[in-house]
N, C-alpha and C positions, 0 to 999 in steps of 0.2 A: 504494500500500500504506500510506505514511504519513498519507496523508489517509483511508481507512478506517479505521485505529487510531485515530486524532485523532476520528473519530464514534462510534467504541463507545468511548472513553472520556468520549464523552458522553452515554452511556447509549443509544445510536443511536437519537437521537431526531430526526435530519436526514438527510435522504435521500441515499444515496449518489450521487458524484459522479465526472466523467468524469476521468481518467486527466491530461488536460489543465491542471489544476491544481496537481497536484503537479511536473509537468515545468516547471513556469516558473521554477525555478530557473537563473540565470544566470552567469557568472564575471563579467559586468558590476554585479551587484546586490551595495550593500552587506550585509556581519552584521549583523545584530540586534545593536542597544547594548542596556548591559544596563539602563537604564533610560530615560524620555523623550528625546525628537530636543527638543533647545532650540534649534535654530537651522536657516538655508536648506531650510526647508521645502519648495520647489518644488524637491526631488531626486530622483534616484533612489532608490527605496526598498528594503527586503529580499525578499525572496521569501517570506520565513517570517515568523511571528507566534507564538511558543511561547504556547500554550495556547490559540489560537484555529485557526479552519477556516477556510486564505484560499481566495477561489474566482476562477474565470474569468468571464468576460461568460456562457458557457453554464449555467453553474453556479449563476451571479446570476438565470438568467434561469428559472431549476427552478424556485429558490424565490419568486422572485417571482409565476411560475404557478400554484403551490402554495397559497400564501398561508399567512398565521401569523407569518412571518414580520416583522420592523419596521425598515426600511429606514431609516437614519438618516445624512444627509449633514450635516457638521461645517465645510463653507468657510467662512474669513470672510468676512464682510463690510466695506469699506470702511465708515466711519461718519459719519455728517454733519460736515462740519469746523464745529471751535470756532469761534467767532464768525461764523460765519455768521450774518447779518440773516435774521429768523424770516419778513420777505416775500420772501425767495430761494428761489427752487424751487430744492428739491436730490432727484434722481434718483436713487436707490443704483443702479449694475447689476444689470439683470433675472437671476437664476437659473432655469435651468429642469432641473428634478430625478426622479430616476426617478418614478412618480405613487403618491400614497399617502406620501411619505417623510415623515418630520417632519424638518427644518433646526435644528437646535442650532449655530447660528451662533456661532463663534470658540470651541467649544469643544475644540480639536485640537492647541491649544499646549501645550508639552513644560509648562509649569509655567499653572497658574491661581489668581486671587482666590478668596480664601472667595466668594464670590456668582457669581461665572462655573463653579466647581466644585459649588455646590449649584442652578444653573440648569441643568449635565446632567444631576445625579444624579435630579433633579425631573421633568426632560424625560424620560427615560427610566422613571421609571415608571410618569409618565401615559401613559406610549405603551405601556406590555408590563401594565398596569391590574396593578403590582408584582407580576407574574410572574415570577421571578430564570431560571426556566427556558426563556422564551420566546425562540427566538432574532432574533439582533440584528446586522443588514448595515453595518458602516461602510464609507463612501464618500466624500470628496468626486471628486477628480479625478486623472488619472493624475501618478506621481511629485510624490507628496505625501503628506507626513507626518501631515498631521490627522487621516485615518483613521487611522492606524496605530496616532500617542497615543490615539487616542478607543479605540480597540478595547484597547487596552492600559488603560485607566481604565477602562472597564465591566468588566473581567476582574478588577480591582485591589477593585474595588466590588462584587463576589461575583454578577457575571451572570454563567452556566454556558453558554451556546451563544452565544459571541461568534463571529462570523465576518467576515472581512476581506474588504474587494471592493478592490482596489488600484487596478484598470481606472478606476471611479467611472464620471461621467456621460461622461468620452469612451469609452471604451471599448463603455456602454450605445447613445449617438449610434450610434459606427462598425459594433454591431451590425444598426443598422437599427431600434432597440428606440424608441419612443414618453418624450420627457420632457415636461411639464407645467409651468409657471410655479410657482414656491413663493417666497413668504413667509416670514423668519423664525420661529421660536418666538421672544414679544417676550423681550428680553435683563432683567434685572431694574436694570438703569440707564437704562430706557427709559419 
């Protein structure tokens, strides 16, 4: 019921959604703070998102069928270490991300640089072509806070159909569901 109110207060412009989303509420899962996660990000996270629509693997997997939708995964990425010799192969670990997603890589932490803050706000409307209404899947991986903050800055940053995937790309794997190799979007210190 709460997640059908949560889509007609967004003007029901996103397809309704299976009952299984709204039950994931846990007595294991922390509140919502009332503002960014600054810290241990690889936690358990809330069940809820005030003002966004969190969904399940099934849920993710509508809209991904649907299409319109712009799938945005926010993990970081480790970064070449300083001094590294420029003839050292350095390897980042391979990501591989729902298909079609854009990677806004390290944009998930509770606080950002002027230039890691205008390298989402940038990513994101080259991706929705400055749609504010276009909606918008954060994800990285389960019990982790990057999507959370990310979904909570798009919302902050007047995108109207934020929705939350908290599962991310395990959740996508353990369905059975197809991920793809992805690439950052380049970081603007790169």
């Amino acid at each position: 019921m709460a997640l059908a109110l949560a889509l007609a207060a967004l003007g029901g412009a996103l397809p309704m959604f299976s009952a299984a989303a709204e039950t994931a509420v846990s007595a294991e899962r922390p509140a919502e703070p009332a503002t960014y996660r600054m810290d241990d990000y690889r936690s358990p996270t809330p069940a809820t998102l005030a003002g966004a629509t969190v969904v399940d693997p099934a849920d993710a997997r509508r809209l991904f069928d649907e299409g319109g939708a712009v799938f945005v995964d926010v993990l970081p990425r480790a970064p070449r270490p300083s001094g590294l010799p420029a003839s050292t192969v350095w390897r980042p670990k391979p990501r591989k991300d729902i298909p079609g997603s854009i990677w806004l890589v390290d944009t998930g932490y509770g606080a950002l640089p002027p230039a890691m803050e205008g390298y989402f706000l940038d990513g994101l409307a080259k991706a929705t072509d400055g749609d504010w209404q276009r909606p918008l899947v954060f994800y990285c991986l389960r019990d982790c806070w990057m999507s959370w903050n990310a979904a909570r800055r798009a919302m902050a940053a007047g995108y109207r159909q934020v929705i939350w995937y908290p599962d991310g790309t395990d959740g996508w794997a353990e369905a059975g569901l197809p991920l793809e190799p992805r690439e950052p979007e380049a970081r603007p210190d790169e």
